[in-house]
Structures are given as C-alpha cells and as structure tokens.
CHARMM internal coordinates of N, CA and C (Angstrom, degrees):
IC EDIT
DIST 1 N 1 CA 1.4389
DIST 1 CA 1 C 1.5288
ANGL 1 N 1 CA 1 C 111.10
DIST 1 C 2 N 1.0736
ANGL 1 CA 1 C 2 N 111.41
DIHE 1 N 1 CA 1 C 2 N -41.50
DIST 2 N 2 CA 1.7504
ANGL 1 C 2 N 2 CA 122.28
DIHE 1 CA 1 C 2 N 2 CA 178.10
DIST 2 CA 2 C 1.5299
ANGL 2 N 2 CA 2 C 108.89
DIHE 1 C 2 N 2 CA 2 C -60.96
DIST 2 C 3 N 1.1819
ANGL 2 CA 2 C 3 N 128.09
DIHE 2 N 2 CA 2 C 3 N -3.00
DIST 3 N 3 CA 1.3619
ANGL 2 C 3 N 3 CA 122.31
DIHE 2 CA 2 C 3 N 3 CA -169.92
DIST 3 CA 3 C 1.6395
ANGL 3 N 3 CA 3 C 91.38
DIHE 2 C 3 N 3 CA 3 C -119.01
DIST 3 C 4 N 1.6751
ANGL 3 CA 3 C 4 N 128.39
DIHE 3 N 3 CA 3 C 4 N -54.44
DIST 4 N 4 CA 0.7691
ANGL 3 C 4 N 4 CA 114.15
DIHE 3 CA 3 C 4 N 4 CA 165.93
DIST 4 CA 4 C 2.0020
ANGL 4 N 4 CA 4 C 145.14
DIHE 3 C 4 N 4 CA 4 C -61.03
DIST 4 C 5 N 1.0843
ANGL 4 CA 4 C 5 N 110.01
DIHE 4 N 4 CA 4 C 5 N 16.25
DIST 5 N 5 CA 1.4623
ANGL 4 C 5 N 5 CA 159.42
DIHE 4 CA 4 C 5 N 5 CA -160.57
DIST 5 CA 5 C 1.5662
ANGL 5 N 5 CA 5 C 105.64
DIHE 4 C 5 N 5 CA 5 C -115.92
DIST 5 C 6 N 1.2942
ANGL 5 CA 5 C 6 N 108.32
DIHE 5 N 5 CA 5 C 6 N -55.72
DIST 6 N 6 CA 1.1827
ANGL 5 C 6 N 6 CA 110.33
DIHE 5 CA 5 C 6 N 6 CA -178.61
DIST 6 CA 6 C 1.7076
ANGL 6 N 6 CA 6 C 107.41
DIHE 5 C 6 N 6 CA 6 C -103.43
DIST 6 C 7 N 1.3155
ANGL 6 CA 6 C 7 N 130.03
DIHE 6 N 6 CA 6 C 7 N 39.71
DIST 7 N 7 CA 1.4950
ANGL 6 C 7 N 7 CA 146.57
DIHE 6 CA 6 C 7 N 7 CA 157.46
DIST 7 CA 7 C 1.3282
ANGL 7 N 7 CA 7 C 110.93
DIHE 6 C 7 N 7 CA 7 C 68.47
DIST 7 C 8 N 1.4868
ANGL 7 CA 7 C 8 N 118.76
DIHE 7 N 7 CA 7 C 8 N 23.77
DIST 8 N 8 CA 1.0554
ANGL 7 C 8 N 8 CA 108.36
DIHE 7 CA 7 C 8 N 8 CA 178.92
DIST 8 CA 8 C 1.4528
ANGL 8 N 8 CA 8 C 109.19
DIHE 7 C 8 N 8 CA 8 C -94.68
DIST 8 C 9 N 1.7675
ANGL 8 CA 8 C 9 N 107.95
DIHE 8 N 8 CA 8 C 9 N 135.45
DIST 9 N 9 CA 1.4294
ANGL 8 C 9 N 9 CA 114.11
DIHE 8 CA 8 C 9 N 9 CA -169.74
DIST 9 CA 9 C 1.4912
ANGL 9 N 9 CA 9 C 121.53
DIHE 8 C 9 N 9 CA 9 C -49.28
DIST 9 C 10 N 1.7212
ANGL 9 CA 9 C 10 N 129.37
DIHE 9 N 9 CA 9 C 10 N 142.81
DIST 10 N 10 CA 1.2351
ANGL 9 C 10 N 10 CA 132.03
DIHE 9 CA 9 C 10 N 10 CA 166.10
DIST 10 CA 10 C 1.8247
ANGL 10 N 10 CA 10 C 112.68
DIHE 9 C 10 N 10 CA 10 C -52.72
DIST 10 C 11 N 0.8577
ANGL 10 CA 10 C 11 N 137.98
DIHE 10 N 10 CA 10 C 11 N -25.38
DIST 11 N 11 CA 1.2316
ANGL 10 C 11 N 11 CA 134.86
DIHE 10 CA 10 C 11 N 11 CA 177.67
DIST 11 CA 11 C 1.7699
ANGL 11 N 11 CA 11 C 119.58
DIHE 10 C 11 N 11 CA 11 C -53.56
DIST 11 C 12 N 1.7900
ANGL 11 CA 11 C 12 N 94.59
DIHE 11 N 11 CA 11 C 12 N -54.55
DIST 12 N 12 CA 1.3629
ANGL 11 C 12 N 12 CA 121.28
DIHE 11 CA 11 C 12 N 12 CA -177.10
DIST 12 CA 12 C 1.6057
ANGL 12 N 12 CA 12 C 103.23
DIHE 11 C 12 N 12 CA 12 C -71.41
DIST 12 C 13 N 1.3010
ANGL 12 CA 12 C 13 N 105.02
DIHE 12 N 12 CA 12 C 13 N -58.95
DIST 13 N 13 CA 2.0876
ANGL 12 C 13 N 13 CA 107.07
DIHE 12 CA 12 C 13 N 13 CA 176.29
DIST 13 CA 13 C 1.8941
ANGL 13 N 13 CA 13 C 96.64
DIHE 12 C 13 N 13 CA 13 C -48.11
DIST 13 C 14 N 0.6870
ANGL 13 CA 13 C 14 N 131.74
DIHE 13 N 13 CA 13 C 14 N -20.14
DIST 14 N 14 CA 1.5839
ANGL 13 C 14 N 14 CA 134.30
DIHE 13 CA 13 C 14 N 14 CA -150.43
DIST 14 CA 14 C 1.8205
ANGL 14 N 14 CA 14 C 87.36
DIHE 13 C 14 N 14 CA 14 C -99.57
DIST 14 C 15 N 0.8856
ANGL 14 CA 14 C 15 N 114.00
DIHE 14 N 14 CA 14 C 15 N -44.97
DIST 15 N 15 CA 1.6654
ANGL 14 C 15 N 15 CA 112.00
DIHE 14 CA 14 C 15 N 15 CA -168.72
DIST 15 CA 15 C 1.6203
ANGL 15 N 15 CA 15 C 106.06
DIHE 14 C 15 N 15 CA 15 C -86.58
DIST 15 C 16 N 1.1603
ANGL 15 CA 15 C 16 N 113.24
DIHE 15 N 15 CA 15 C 16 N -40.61
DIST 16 N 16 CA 1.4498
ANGL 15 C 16 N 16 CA 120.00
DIHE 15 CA 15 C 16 N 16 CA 169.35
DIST 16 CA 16 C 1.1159
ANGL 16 N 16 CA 16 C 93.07
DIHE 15 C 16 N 16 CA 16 C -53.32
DIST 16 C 17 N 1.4887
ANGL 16 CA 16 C 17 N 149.22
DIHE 16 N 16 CA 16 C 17 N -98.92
DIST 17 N 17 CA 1.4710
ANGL 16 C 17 N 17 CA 148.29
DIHE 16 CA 16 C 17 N 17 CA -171.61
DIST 17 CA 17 C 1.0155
ANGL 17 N 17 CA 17 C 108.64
DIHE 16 C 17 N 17 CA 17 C -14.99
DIST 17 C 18 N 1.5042
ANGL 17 CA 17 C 18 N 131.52
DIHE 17 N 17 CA 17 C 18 N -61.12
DIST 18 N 18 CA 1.5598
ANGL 17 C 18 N 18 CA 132.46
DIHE 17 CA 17 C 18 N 18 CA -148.19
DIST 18 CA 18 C 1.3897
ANGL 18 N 18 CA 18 C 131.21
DIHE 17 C 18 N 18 CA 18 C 94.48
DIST 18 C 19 N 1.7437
ANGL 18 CA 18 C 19 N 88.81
DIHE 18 N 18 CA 18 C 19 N 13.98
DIST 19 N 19 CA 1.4664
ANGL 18 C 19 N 19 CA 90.36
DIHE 18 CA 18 C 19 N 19 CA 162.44
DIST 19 CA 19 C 0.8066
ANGL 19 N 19 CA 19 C 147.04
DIHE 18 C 19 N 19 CA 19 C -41.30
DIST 19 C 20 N 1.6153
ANGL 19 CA 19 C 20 N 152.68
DIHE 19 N 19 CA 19 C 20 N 165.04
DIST 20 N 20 CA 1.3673
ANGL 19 C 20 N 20 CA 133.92
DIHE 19 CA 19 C 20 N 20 CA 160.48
DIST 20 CA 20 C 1.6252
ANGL 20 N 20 CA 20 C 121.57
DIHE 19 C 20 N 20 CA 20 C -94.47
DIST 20 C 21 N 1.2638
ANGL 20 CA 20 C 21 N 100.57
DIHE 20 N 20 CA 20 C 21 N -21.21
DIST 21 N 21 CA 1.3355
ANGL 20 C 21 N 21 CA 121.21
DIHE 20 CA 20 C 21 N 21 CA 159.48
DIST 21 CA 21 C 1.3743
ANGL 21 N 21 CA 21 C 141.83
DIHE 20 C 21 N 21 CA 21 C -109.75
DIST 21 C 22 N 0.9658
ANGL 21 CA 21 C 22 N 147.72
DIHE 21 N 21 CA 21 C 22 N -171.05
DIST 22 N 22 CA 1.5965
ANGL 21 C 22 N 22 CA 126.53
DIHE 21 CA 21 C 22 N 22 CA 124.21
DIST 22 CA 22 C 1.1897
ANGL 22 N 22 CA 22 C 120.57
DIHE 21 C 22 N 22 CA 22 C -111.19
DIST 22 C 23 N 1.3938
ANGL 22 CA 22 C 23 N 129.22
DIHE 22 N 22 CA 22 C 23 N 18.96
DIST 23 N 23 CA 1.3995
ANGL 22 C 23 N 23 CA 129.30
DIHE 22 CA 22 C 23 N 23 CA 136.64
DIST 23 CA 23 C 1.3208
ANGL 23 N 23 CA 23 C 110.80
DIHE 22 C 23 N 23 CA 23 C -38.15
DIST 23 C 24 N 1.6235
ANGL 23 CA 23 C 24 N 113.60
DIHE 23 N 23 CA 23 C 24 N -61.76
DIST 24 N 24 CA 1.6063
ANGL 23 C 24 N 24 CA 123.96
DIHE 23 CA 23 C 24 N 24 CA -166.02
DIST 24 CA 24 C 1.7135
ANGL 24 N 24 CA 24 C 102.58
DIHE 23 C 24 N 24 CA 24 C -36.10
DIST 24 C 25 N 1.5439
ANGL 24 CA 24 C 25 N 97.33
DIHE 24 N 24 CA 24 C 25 N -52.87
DIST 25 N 25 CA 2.0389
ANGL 24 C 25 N 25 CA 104.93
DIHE 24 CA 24 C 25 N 25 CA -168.55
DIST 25 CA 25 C 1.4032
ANGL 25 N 25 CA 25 C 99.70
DIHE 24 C 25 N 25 CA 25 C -61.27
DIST 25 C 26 N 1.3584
ANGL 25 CA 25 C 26 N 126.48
DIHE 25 N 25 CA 25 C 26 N -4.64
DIST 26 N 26 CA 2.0786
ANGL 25 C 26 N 26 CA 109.69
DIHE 25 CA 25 C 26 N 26 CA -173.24
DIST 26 CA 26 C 1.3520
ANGL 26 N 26 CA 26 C 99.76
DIHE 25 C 26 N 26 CA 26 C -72.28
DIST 26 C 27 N 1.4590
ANGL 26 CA 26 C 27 N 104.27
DIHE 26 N 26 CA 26 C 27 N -29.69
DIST 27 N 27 CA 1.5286
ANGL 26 C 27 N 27 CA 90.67
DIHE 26 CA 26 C 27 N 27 CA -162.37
DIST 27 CA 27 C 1.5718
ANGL 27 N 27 CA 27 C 108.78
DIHE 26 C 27 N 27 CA 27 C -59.59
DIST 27 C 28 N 1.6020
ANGL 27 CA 27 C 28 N 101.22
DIHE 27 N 27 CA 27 C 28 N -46.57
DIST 28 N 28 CA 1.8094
ANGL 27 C 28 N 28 CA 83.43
DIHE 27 CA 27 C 28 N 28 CA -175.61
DIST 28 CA 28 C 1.7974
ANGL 28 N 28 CA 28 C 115.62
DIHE 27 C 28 N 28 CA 28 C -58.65
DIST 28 C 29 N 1.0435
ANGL 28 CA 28 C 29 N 121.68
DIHE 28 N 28 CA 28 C 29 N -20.79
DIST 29 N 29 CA 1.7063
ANGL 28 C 29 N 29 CA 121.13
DIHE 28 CA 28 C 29 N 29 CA -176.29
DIST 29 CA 29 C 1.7324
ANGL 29 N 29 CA 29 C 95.21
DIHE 28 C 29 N 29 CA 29 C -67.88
DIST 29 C 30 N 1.5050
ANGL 29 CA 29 C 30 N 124.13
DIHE 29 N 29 CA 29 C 30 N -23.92
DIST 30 N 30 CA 1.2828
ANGL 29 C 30 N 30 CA 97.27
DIHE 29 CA 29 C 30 N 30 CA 171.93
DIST 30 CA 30 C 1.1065
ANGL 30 N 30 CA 30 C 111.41
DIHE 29 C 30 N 30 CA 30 C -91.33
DIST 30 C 31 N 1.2766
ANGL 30 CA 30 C 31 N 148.01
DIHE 30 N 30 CA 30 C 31 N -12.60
DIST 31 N 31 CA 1.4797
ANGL 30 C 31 N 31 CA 140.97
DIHE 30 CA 30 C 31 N 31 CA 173.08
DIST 31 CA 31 C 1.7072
ANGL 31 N 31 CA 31 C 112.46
DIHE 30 C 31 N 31 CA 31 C -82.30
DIST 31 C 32 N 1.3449
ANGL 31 CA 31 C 32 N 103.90
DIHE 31 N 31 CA 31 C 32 N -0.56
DIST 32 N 32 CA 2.1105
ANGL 31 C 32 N 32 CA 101.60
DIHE 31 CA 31 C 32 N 32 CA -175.33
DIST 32 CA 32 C 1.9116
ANGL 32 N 32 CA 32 C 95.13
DIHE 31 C 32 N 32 CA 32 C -92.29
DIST 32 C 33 N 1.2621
ANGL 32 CA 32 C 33 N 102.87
DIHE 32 N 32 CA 32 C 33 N 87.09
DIST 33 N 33 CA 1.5573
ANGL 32 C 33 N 33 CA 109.43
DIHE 32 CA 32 C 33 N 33 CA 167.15
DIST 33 CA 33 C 1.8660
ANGL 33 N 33 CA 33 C 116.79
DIHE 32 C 33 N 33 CA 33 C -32.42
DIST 33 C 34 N 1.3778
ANGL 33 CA 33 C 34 N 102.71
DIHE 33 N 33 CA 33 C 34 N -49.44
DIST 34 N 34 CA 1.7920
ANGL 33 C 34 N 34 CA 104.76
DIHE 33 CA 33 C 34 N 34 CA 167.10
DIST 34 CA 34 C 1.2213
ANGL 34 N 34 CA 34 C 104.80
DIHE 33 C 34 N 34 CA 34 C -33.19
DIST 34 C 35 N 1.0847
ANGL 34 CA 34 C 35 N 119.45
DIHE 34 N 34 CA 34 C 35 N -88.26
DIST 35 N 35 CA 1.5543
ANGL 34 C 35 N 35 CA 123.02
DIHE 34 CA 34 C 35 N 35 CA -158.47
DIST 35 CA 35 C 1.3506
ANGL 35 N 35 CA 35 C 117.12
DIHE 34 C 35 N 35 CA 35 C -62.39
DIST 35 C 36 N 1.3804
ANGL 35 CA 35 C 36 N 128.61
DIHE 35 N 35 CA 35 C 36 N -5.82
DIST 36 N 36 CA 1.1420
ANGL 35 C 36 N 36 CA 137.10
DIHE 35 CA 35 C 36 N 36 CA 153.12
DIST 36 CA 36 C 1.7364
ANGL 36 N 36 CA 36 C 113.36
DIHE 35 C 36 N 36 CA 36 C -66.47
DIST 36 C 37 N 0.8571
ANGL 36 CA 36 C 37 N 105.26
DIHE 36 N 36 CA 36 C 37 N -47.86
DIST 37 N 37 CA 1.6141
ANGL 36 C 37 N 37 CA 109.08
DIHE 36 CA 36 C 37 N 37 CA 175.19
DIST 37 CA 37 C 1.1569
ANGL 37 N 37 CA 37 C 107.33
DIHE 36 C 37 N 37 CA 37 C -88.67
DIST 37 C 38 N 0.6702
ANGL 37 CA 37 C 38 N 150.21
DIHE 37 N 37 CA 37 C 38 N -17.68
DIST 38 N 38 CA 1.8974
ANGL 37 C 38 N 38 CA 157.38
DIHE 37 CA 37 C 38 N 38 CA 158.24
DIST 38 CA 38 C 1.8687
ANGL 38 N 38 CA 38 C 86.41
DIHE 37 C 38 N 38 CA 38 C -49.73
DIST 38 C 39 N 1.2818
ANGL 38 CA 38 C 39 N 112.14
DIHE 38 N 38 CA 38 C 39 N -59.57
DIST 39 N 39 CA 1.6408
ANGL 38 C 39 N 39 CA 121.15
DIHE 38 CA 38 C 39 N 39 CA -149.94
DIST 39 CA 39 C 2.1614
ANGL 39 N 39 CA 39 C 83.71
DIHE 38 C 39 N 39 CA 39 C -79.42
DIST 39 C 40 N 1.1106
ANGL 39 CA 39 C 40 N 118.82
DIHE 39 N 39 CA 39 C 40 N -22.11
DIST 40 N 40 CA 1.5435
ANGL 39 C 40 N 40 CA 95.60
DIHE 39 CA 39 C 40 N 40 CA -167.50
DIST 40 CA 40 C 1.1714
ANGL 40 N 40 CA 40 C 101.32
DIHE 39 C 40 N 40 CA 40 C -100.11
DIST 40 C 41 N 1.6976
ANGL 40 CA 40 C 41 N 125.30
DIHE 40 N 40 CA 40 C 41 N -12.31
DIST 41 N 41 CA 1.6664
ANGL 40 C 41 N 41 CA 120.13
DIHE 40 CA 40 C 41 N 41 CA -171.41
DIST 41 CA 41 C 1.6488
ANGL 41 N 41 CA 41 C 92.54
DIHE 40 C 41 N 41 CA 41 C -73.36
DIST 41 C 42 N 1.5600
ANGL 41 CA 41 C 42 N 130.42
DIHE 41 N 41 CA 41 C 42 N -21.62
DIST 42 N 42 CA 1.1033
ANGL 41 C 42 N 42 CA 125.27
DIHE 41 CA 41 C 42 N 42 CA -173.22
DIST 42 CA 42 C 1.7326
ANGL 42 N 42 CA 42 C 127.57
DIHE 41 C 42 N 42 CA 42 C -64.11
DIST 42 C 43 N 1.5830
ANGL 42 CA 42 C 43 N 86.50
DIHE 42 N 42 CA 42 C 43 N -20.52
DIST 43 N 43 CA 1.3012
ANGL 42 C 43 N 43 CA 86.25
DIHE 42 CA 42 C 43 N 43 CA -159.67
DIST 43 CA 43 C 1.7685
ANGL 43 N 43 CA 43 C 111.00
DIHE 42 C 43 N 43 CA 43 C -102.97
DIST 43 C 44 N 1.1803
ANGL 43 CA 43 C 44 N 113.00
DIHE 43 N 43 CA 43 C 44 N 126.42
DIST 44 N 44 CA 1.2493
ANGL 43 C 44 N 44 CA 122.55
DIHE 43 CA 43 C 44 N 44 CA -162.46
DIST 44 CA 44 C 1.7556
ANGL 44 N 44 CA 44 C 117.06
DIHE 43 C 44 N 44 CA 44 C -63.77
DIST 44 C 45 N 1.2943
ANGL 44 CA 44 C 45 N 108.87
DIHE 44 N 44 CA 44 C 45 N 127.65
DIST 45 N 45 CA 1.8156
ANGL 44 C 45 N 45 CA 119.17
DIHE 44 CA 44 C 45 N 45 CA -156.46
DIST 45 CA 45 C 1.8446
ANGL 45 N 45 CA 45 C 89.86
DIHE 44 C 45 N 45 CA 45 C -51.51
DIST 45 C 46 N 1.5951
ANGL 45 CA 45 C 46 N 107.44
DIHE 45 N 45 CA 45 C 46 N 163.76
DIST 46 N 46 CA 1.3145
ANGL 45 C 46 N 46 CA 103.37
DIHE 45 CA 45 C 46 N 46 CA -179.43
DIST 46 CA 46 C 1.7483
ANGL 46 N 46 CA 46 C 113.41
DIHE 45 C 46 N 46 CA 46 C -103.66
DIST 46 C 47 N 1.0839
ANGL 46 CA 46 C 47 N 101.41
DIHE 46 N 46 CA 46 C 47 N 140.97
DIST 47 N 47 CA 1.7806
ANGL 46 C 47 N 47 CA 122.44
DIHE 46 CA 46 C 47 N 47 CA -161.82
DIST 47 CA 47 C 1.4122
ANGL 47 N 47 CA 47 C 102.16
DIHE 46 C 47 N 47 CA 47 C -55.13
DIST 47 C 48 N 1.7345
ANGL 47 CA 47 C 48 N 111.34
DIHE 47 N 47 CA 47 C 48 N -39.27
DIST 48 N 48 CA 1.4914
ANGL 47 C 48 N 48 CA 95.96
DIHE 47 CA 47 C 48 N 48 CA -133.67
DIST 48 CA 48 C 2.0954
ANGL 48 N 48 CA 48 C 93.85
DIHE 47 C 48 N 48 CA 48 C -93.81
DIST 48 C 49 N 1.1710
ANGL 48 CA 48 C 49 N 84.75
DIHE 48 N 48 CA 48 C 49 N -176.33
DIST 49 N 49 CA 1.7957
ANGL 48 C 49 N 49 CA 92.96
DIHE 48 CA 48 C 49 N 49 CA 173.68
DIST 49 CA 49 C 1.7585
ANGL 49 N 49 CA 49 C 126.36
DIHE 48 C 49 N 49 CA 49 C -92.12
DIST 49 C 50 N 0.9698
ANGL 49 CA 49 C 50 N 133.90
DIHE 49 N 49 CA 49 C 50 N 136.13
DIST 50 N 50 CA 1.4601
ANGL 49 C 50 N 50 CA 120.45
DIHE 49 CA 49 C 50 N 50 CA -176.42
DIST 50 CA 50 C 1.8414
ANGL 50 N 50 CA 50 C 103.31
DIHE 49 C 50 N 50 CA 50 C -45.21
DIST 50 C 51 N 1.2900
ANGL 50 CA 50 C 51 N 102.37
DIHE 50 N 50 CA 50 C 51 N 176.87
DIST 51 N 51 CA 1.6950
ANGL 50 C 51 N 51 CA 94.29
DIHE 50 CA 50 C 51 N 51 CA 166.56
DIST 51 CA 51 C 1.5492
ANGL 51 N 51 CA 51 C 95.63
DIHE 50 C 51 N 51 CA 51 C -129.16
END
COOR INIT
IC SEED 1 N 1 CA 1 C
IC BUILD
C-alpha cells in the first residue's frame, strides 16, 4: 500500500509481487479505503434539490 500511496504505477507494484497479472493487484486498490476517499473528496456535492 505504501508504494501505491506513493504513485507508483499498478503494473510495476504487480511485477514486484509476482503477479501474473495486474488485474491480480486491483483487488488490493479496492480494499485501500484512502483512495476511495481520495476518489469521493473529488467529486463535486450535488446541486439539485430532492423532489
């Protein structure tokens, strides 16, 4: 996680491991809560009103 944290691409973390893919490495990007909240502070609150 500390490497991916520090921007280093999933491809490269993926070969260091011994992945066979780098599909295999997504899975951990969905379990790193950071980057999930990293990805929702982005997204701009919504304008409209309930109806």
């Amino acid at each position: 996680m500390a490497l991916l944290h520090a921007g280093v691409d999933t491809s490269v973390i993926a070969l260091w491991l011994g992945h066979e893919t780098a599909d295999t490495t997504q899975i951990y990007l969905h379990a790193d809560l950071t980057i999930k909240e990293r990805a929702f502070a982005r997204i701009p609150p919504n304008q409209q009103r309930p109806q």
